[in-house]
N, C-alpha and C positions, 0 to 999 in steps of 0.2 A: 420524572427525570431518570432518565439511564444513572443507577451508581458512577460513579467515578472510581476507575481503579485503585484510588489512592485513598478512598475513604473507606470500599465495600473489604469485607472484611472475610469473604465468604467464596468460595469457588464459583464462577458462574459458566455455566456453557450459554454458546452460540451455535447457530445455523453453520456458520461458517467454521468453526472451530473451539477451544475451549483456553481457558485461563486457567489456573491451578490458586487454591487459595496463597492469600498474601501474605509474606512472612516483615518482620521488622525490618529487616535490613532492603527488601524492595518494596515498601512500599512508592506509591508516588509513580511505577516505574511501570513498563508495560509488563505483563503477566506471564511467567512460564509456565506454559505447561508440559510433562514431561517427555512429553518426545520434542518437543521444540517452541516457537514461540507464535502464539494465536492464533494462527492457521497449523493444525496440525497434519503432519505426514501422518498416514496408518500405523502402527506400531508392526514391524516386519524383521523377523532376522534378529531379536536380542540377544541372543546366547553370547556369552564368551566366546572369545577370537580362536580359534586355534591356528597353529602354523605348523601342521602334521605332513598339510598336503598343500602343495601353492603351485598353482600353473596360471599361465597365461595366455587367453583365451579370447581370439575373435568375436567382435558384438555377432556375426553372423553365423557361428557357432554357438553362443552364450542360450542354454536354455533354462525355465524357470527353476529356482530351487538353488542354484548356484549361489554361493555368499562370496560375499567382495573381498576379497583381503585388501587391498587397499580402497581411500577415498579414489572418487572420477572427478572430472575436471574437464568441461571440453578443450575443442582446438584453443581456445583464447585464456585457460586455466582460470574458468569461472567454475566454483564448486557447483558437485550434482549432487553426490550421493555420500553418506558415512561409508567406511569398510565396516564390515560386521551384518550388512544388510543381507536381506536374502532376494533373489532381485525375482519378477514376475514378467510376464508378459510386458505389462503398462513399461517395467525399467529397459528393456531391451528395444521399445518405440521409444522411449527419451533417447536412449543412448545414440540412434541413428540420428533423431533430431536436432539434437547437437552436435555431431559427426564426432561422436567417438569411435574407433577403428577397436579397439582391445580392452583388454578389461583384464585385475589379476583377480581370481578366483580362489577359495578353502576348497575342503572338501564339497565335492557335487550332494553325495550320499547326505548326508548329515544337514546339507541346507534343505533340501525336499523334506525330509521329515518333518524340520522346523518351521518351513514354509505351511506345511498342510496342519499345523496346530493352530499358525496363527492363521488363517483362513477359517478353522473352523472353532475358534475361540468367541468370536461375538454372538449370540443367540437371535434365532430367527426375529424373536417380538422385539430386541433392540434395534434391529434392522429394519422392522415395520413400523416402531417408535418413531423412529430417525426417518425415514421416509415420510411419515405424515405431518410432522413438522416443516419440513420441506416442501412439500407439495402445496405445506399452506401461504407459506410466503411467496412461491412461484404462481400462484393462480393468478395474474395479470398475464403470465406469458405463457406461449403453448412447446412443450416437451417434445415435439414434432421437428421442430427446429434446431438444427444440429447444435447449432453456438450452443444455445438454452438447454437441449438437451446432457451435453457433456458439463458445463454449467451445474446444474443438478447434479448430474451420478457425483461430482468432486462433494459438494456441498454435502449430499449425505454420509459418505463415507465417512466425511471430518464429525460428522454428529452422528453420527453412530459410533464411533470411538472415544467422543466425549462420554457419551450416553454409557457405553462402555464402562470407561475409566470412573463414573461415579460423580463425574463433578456434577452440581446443584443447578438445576437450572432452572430461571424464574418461574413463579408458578405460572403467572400471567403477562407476558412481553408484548404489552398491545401500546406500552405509553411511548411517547416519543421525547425527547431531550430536553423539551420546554415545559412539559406538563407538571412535573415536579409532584406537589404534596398541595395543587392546586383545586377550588370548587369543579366540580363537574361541570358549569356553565361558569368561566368566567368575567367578570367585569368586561365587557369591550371596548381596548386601548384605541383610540383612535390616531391618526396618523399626523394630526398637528403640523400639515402642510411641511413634513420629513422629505428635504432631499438629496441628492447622491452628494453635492458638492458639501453639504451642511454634516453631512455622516461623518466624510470623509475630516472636514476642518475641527471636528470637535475633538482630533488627534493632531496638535502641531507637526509633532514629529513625524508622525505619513508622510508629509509635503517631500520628504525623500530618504536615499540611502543612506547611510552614513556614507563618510567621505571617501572612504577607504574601495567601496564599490566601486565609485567613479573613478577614482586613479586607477586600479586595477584594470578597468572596463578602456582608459584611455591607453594606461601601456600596451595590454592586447592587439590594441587596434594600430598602433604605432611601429611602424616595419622596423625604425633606427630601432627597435629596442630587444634585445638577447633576452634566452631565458633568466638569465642571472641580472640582466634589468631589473626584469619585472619580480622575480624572486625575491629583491633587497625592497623593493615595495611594498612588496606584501608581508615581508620580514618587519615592517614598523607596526606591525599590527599584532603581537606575540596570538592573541587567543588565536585571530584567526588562522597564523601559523599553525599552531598545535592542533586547528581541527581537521586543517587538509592532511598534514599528517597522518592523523589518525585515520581519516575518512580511505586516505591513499592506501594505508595497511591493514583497512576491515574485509572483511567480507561483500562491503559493495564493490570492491574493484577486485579483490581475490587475485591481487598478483602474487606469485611462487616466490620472490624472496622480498626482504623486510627494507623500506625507504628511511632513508633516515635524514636526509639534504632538501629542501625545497626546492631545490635549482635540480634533483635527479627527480622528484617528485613529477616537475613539470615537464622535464624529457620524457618519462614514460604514460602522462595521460595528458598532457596538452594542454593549450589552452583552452579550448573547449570546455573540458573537463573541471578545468580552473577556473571558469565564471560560474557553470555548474556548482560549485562548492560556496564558491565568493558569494552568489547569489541567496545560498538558502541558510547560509551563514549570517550572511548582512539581516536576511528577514528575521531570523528567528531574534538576531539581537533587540528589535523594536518589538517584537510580539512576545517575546519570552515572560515577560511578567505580566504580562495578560491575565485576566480571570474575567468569570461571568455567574452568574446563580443560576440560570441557566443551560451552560452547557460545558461539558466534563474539558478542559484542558486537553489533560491527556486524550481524550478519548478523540478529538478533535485532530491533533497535532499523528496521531497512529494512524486516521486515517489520508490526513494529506501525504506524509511521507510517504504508505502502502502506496497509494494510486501513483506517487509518484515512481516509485520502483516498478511496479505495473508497466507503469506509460513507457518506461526506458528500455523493459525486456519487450513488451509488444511491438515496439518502432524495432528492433534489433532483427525483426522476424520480418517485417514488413519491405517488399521491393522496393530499390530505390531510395530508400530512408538516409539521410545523413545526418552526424551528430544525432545521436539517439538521446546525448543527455541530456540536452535542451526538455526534452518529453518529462523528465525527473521536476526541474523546474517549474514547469507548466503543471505538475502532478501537485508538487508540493504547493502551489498558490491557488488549485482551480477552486477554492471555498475562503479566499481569503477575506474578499464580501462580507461573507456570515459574518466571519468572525467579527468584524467592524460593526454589523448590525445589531448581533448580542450583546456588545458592549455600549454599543451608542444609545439604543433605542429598545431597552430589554424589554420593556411594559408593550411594545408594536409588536414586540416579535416573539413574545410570550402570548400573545390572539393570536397570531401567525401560526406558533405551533396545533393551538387549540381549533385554529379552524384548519389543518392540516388532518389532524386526529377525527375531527368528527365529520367531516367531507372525505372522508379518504384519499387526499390528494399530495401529490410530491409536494415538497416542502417548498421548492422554487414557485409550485404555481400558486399557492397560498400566500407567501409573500408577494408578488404581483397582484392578486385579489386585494389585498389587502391596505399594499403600499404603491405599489400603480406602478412597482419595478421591482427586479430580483437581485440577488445578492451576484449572483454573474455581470449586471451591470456596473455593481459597486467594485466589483473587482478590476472591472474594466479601467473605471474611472482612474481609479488609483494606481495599475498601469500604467497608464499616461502620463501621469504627476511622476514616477520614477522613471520616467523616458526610458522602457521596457521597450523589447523590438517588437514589431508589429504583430507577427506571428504569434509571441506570446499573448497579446490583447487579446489574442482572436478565442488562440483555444481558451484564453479564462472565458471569452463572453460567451460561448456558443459551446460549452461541454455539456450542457444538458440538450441542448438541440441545434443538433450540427448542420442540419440542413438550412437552419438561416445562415450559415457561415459558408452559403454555395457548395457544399459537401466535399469541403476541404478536406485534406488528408489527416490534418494537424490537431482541428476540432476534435475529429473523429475518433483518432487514437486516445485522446483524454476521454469524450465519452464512453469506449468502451473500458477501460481504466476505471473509471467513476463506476462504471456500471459493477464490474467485478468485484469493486471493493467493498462496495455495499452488501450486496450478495452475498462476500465471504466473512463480513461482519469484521471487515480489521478496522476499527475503530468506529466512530461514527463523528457526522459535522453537523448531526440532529436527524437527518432522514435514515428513517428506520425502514417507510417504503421501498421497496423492490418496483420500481415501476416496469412497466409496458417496453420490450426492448426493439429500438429501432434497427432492425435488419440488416436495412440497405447500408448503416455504416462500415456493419460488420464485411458486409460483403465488399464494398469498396478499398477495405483493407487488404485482400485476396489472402487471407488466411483460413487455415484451417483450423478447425476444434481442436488438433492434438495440437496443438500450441498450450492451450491453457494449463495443462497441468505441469510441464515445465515451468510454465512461469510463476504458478501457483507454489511449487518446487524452490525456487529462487527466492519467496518473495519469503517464506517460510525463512529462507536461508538467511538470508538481508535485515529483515526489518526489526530485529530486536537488538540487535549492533549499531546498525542507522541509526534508530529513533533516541537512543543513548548519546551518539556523537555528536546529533545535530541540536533536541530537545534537551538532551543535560539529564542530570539527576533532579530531581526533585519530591 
C-alpha cells in the first residue's frame, strides 16, 4: 500500500513531483514541498526582490534572465507566475499563451547571472537519475509523440529537482494501493455474485444529495428566481456558504479583489460556477468520512480534485468548449466507483489490486477480469440515482476509454485529465500504471503540447488551497 500522507512520516518523492517531510501541524494534509505543493515548479529566480531598477516591458521584448517584479495574471486575472522569478524561454511561451501583453521586470543584469546558476545547479547524474526513472514508467508509450513527449520532458524536470532537493524516495515503488503488507500470492477473493445496484445500496445515503443540492439545482433552473433568490437558499445552509466563499476568494478563481456577500459571489461567477461548488461540496459531505484499509483517503481525494482542476484548465483551451467548470465536476467524481468498491467489497478488490500487480494491467481492466465490471460503471450507476446530467454519466463511464463514448468531446477531456494525473503522480485512486495513451483523443481535442505546462502551472497553483476548502483538514 502506498503510505498515506497522514501516517508517512518521512519525505517521499514522486515521478511527478515531491512532498517535503511532515510536520505536526500538517499532518493529515496534502504535503508541501518548498517551492510549492506536489507538483513542483523548477526552483528559478530565489534571490531577494530588489526595487533598484523596475521597467516595464513587452512579452515581445521580454528576454531570458529577466526577473519579474511583480506577480502575472493573465487577461482573466488567473495567477501565472511569483515576482522574484527569473523567467526563461518556456515563461515568455506561457506568457503569450495566456495573452499577456507586459510584464514589470528588476534588473535584466542580475537576473541572467541568477538564471545561469540555477541552470547549472542540478548535476548531470541527477538529470540522468531522473530520466531513467521516467523512462521506466513511460515504456507503455512511445516519446515520439509529441502529447507523450512534452509529458515526459515536464515529469522529469519535477524529479530531477525532487532528486535534487534530497527528498527520500521509495527504495522500491512497484506496489500498488491494495497490496499493503499482503502474502505475495494472495487468498483469491471471489466475487460472491457482487453487483453495481448491491454496491451501491450497501450505502443508504448514495440513494442521493442532500437536500440543499436539489433546492439549489431547482432555483438555478427557475427564471422567477434573482441572484439574491437563490443566495438566501443557499444561505440556510452556513457551511456551505462559508465554502463558496472561500472557494470564491482562493486561488481557484484568483479574482483581484476580496467577495465577502453571496449574492456578489454569484454575480461575479454565476451560476454555473455555483452548482460547480454546490456539487462537489454536497459530495464531499457523504464521502468525507469515508475510510478504507486499502486505499489512502487523502491520497484518493488529491487525486480526483487534481484531475479535476486539470479537466477545467484543459476545456478553457479547447475550441468551442462552454462552461469549463462542469469538466472540474466530472474531474472530481471520475473514480467515485472506486471509492464505493474499496469500501463495499474490500476482500474483491484487494485480488483486484493483486491481479493488477502481477498481470501488469490498469486497474480498471483487472476489476472487469475480476468483477465482470469496472468502477466507471459504478460510477455511472450512481450518477443516475443523483439524477446527474447526462453529460456527466458519460464522461464518469467512458474516461478511461472514450471511444466507447463515440469520441465525444466530454469523455475525452477527463481522459486526458485522468491520464496527466497519474503521470504527474498528484495523488493516487490506486493506479500506479501509466497506461498505453490513446492519441486519437488527444488529437480530437485540437490542442497543442504547449498547453501542458501551463496547466501543470495552474494546477501547482490550485490544488493545495482547493484540496483544504473542499476535503477539510484532517
Amino acid at each position: 500500500m502506498r503510505p498515506s500522507p497522514s501516517t508517512d512520516n518521512r519525505g517521499r518523492a514522486s515521478l511527478g513531483g515531491f512532498i517535503e517531510p511532515t510536520t505536526g501541524a500538517s499532518k493529515g494534509l496534502p504535503q508541501i514541498g518548498r517551492n510549492g505543493f506536489f507538483l513542483v515548479t523548477p526552483k528559478i529566480g530565489t534571490r531577494a526582490r530588489t526595487r533598484d531598477i523596475m521597467q516595464r516591458v513587452s512579452v515581445n521584448k521580454a528576454t531570458p534572465g529577466m526577473v519579474l517584479e511583480d506577480d502575472v495574471r493573465d487577461q482573466k486575472g488567473r495567477f501565472l507566475f511569483k515576482a522574484g522569478q527569473s523567467i526563461t524561454d518556456k515563461h515568455i511561451r506561457i506568457f503569450k499563451i495566456w495573452g499577456v501583453t507586459e510584464i514589470w521586470t528588476e534588473n535584466e543584469q542580475s537576473g541572467k547571472e541568477e538564471a545561469a546558476r540555477e541552470d547549472a545547479s542540478i548535476p548531470e547524474e541527477t538529470l540522468d537519475r531522473a530520466e531513467d526513472l521516467v523512462r521506466e514508467s513511460f515504456r507503455d508509450n512511445s516519446l515520439e509523440d509529441p502529447f507523450i513527449g512534452e509529458l515526459y520532458r515536464i515529469c522529469v524536470e519535477r524529479t530531477a529537482q525532487s532528486l535534487h532537493n534530497d527528498w527520500i524516495l521509495p527504495a522500491e515503488d512497484k506496489t500498488r494501493s491494495g497490496k499493503g503488507d499482503a502474502p505475495e500470492t494472495p487468498p483469491r477473493a471471489e466475487p460472491r455474485n457482487i453487483t453495481i445496484p448491491g454496491l451501491v445500496s450497501d450505502r443508504l445515503k448514495l440513494a442521493t444529495l442532500p437536500n440543499i443540492y436539489y433546492k439549489t439545482l431547482e432555483a438555478v433552473h427557475d427564471p422567477s428566481m434573482s441572484l439574491a433568490d437563490i443566495a438566501d437558499i443557499v444561505s440556510t445552509d452556513p457551511s456551505l456558504s462559508a465554502k463558496i466563499l472561500q472557494l470564491v476568494n482562493s486561488s481557484f478563481y484568483s479574482l483581484l479583489k476580496k467577495v465577502d456577500t453571496l449574492t456578489r459571489a454569484l454575480a461575479l461567477i454565476g451560476t454555473n460556477h455555483l452548482m460547480t461548488i454546490v456539487t462537489g461540496v454536497s459530495v464531499m459531505s457523504i464521502f468525507k468520512k469515508s475510510s478504507s484499509t486499502i486505499l489512502s483517503m487523502n491520497e484518493f481525494w488529491q487525486h480526483s480534485i487534481g484531475c479535476g482542476i486539470i479537466a477545467r484548465m484543459l476545456a478553457s483551451y479547447v475550441p468551442g468548449v462552454v462552461n469549463s467548470e462542469r469538466y472540474f465536476v466530472a474531474g472530481l467524481l471520475h473514480d467515485i466507483g472506486r471509492l464505493i468498491m474499496v469500501q463495499n467489497a474490500p476482500r474483491q478488490m484487494q485480488s483486484v489490486f493483486h491481479i493488477a500487480e502481477r498481470e501488469d494491467l490498469p486497474l480498471f481492466e483487472a476489476e472487469k477480469r475480476h468483477l465482470g465490471f469496472d468502477h466507471t460503471e459504478v460510477g455511472e450507476y450512481l450518477a443516475h440515482k443523483w439524477n446527474l446530467p447526462l453529460s456527466l454519466k458519460k464522461m464518469i463511464r467512458y474516461h478511461h476509454e472514450p471511444e466507447l463514448g463515440s469520441r465525444e468531446m466530454d469523455p475525452e477531456i477527463i481522459y486526458v485529465a485522468n491520464f496527466l494525473t497519474t503521470a504527474l503522480r498528484c495523488g493516487s485512486s490506486g493506479e500506479d500504471k501509466i497506461p498505453s495513451f490513446n492519441s486519437g483523443a488527444w488529437m480530437d481535442l485540437s490542442l497543442s503540447p504547449s498547453v501542458l505546462e501551463p496547466v501543470v502551472i495552474q494546477l501547482n497553483h490550485q490544488l493545495k488551497e482547493t484540496f483544504e476548502l473542499i476535503y477539510g483538514h484532517h
